[in-house]
N, C-alpha and C positions, 0 to 999 in steps of 0.2 A: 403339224397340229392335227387332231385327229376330227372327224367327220361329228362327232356326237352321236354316230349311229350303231347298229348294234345288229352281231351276225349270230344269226341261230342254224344249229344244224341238227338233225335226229331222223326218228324215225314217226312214220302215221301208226300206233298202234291199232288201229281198225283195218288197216291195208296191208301193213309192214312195209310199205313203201317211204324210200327217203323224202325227209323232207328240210327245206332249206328255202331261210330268208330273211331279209334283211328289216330292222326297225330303226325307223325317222322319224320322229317325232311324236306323235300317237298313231301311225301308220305302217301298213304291213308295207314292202317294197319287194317282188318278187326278181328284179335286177339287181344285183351286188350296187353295192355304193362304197367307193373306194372309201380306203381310211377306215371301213369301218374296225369298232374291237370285236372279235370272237365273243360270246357271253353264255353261251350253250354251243357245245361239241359232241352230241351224242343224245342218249336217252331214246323218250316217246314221247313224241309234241300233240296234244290236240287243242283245236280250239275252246277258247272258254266253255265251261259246263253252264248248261242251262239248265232252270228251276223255272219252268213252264206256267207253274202254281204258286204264287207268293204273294205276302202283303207286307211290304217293311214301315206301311201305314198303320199298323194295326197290330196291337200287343192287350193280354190281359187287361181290363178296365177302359178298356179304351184314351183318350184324350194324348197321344202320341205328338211330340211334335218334331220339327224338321231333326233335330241333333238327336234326337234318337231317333229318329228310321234312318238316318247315315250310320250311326254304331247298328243298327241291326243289318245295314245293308253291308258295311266293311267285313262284319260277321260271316255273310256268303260269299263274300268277295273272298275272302280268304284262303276258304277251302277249294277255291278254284270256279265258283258259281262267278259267273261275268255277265248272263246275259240274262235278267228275271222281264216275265209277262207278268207284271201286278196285276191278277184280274178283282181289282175293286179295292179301296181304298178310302175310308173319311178323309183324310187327309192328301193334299195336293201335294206331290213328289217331285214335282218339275225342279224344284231347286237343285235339286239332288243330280241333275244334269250336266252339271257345272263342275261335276268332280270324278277329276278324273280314276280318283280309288274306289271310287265305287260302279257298280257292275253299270250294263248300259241296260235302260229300264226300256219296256213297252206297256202302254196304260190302256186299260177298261174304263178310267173314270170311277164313277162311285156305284155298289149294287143297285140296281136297283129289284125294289120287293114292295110288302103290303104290310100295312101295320098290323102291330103283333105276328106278323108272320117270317121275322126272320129275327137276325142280334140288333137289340134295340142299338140306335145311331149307330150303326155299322153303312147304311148307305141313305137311300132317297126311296120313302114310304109313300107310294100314292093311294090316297085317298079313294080316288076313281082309277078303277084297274085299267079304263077304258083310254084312259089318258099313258099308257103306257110307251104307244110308239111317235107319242110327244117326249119323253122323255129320254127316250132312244138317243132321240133327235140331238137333244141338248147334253146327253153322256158320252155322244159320239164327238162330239167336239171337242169336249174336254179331255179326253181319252188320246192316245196313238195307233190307233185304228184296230181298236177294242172295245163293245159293250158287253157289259155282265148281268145278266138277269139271274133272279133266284128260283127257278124254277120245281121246288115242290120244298116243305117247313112243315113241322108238326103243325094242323088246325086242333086247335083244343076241345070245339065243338065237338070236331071228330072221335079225337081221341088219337088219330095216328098220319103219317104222314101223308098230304094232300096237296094238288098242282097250287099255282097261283092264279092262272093264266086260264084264259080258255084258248080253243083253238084260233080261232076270226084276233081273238088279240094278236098271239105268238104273229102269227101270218105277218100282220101289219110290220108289230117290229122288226122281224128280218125284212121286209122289204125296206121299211125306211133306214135301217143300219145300214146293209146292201147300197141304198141309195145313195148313202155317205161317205161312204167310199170304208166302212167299218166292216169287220166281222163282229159275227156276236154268238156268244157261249153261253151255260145254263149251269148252274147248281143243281144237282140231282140228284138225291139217294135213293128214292123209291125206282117202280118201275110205273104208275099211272101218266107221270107229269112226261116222260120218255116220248109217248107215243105222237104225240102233238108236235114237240117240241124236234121232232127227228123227219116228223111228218110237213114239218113245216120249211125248214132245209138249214136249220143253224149251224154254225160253223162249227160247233164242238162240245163234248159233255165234260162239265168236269164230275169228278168222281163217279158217276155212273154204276154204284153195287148193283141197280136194279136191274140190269140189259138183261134183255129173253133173247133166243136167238134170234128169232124174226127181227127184231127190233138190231140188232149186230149186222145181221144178213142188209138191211137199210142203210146200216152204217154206210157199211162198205160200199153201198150201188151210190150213195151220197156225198161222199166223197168227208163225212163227218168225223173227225177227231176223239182221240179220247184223251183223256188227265187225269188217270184213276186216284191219286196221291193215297197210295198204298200204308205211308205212315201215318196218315191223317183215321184214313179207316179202321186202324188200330185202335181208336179212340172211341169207336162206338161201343163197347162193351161197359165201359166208362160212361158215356152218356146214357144209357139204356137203365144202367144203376142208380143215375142219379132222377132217372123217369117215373118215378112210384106212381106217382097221380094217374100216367098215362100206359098201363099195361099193355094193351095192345100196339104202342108205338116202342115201345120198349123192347118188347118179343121180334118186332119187323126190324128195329136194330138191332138186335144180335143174329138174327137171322141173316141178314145182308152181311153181315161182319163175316160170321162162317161161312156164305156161298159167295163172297169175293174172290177168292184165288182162281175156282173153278169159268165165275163170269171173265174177267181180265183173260186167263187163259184162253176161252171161247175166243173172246174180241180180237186175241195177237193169232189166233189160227184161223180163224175168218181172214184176216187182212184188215183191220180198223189200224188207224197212224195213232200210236200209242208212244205219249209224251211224258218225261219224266216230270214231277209236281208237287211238290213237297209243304204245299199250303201250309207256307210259316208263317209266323202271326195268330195272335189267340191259342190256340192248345201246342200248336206245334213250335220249337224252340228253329231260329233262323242257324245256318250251316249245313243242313242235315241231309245234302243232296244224296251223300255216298249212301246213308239208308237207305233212300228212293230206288234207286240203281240197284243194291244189293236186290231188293223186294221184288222191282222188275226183272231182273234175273232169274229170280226163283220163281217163276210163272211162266218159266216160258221162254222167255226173250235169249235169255242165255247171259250170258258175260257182255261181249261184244252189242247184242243187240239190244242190253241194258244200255252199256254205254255211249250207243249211236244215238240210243232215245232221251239222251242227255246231253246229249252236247251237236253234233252234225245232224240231226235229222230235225231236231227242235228248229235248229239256225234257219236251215232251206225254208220249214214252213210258215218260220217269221220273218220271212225275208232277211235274214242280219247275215253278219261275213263270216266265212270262215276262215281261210288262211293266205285269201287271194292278192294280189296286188290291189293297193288302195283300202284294203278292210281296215278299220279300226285293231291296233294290234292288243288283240284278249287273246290269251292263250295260258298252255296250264304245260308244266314239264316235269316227269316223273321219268327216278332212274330205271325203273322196272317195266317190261308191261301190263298194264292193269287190266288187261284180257286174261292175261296164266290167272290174276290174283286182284281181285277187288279191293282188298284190301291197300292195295300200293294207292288210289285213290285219294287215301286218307294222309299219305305220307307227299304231298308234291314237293317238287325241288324249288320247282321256279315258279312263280304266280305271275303273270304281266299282265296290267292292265290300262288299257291305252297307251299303253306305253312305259308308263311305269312299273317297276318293279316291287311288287307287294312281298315278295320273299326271292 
């Protein structure tokens, strides 16, 4: 009678190195386990693709509930996405733990921002900004050792986009996240909200159009992340249009729209750890890793170092597994290498998630 378990054999297409291992139950086993059946004999094995950037909380109109953020999550899960960092979510995803077809999540908790200064009920609007690394406090718990602040939104008063946060606040909160044993990331488009927030030692920017080089140069001595979501930035030409009221917020997004490629660029030749991030949810449709990858590619990264920044390089800085004995078996099998051709991405043979087989 046979074992139940399950032998895989190929190649790392980021190495070219063989790779070979055995699946028990939702677990990797790096020692054969007699009886197992052969299941993969060849190809390129990597571990699950990560989406750095995601909310399967959160769709158009918001009010999402558990059974659809599973179909949005089965959705990434498909295309080979196994391991998403929700950073921010109205909705509690923990359920969604429970199942083994859907990718393994790591949580921020819910945004936190200032009224009228971000998407109405999209997270936790304090009243008093001063009560911020109160709030830290109590989103770091709820979270997987992730808080999300929104760190710069169009002000109206303004007219264009402006921080949330002073400096004496940001400080607090990372030290009280820090103190939780959290990291904690920023919303960013502009480059004012940058300087505080980078100065202050946060663990990561997401989207980030605004970096100067000084502020890159910081990056780097800081040891701070970036999560450009390169499809998501796509979008501001589209927001900018729909800005009439606010001219000058309008002109500074399309401006950051056109000087993205060049900043991202900067940041991966500086040395900034640039993560792939596909911010699905709201404008962006959930699957759409292989655009992110293609994007980062075209910047820079190359093929390869798109694809590292998707899948292996994500893992290590979210502490999750890769293809070790005892990891959770996520993996993705493609009969080509998707180094020659991006494109093979799109086509996987095998999907496995925890163990089970999604394709």
């Amino acid at each position: 009678m046979g074992s139940g378990a399950r032998h895989y054999r190929g190649n790392d297409p980021l190495t070219g190195e063989p790779v070979e291992f055995w699946v028990s139950g939702e677990t990797i086993s790096t020692t054969p386990v007699p009886g197992a059946e052969t299941a993969v004999d060849g190809g390129w094995i990597l571990p699950g693709l990560v989406d750095a950037h995601n909310h399967v909380g959160i769709a158009p109109g918001l009010g999402v509930d558990i059974e659809q953020a599973r179909g949005y999550a089965y959705a990434d899960a498909r295309v080979g996405t196994l391991l998403i960092r929700e950073v921010g979510s109205p909705l509690d995803t923990h359920p969604l733990d429970d199942d083994p077809l859907c990718p393994r999540f790591i949580r921020a908790g819910k945004h936190i921002a200032r009224p009228k200064r971000y998407l109405r009920d999209y997270g936790v609007d304090l009243d008093d900004p001063d009560e911020l690394a109160a709030e830290v406090a109590r989103q770091a718990q709820a979270g997987d050792g992730w808080v999300k602040l929104v760190g710069d939104w169009i002000d109206r008063e303004v007219g264009d986009l402006a921080p949330l946060w002073s400096r004496d606040q940001l400080a607090a909160a990372v030290e009280v996240a820090h103190a939780h044993g959290a990291r904690i990331t920023a919303h960013v488009f502009g480059t004012d909200a940058l300087v505080d927030l980078i100065d202050v030692g946060v663990d990561c920017i997401e989207h980030g159009t605004g970096l100067t080089g000084d502020l890159i140069d910081e990056m780097v001595e800081r040891s701070i992340a970036l999560v450009p979501t390169m499809i998501q930035v796509d979008n501001f030409p589209g927001i900018a249009d729909g800005a009439g009221r606010f001219p000058t917020y309008a002109a500074h997004m399309r401006k950051l729209y056109a000087d993205a490629p060049a900043v991202f660029d900067a940041a991966r030749e500086a040395g900034v750890a640039i993560f792939a991030g596909t911010d699905a949810g709201g404008f962006v449709e959930h699957g759409r890793i292989v655009d992110e990858i293609e994007k980062l590619s075209a910047v820079g990264l190359g093929n390869a170092g798109a694809i590292a920044a998707a899948s292996t390089e994500p893992r290590r800085w979210l502490g999750a597994g890769l293809l070790d004995d005892g990891d959770r078996a996520d993996f993705v099998v493609y009969e080509e290498n998707p180094v020659d051709d991006l494109g093979v991405l799109r086509h996987p043979s095998t999907v496995v998630s925890s163990g089970r087989h999604l394709l």
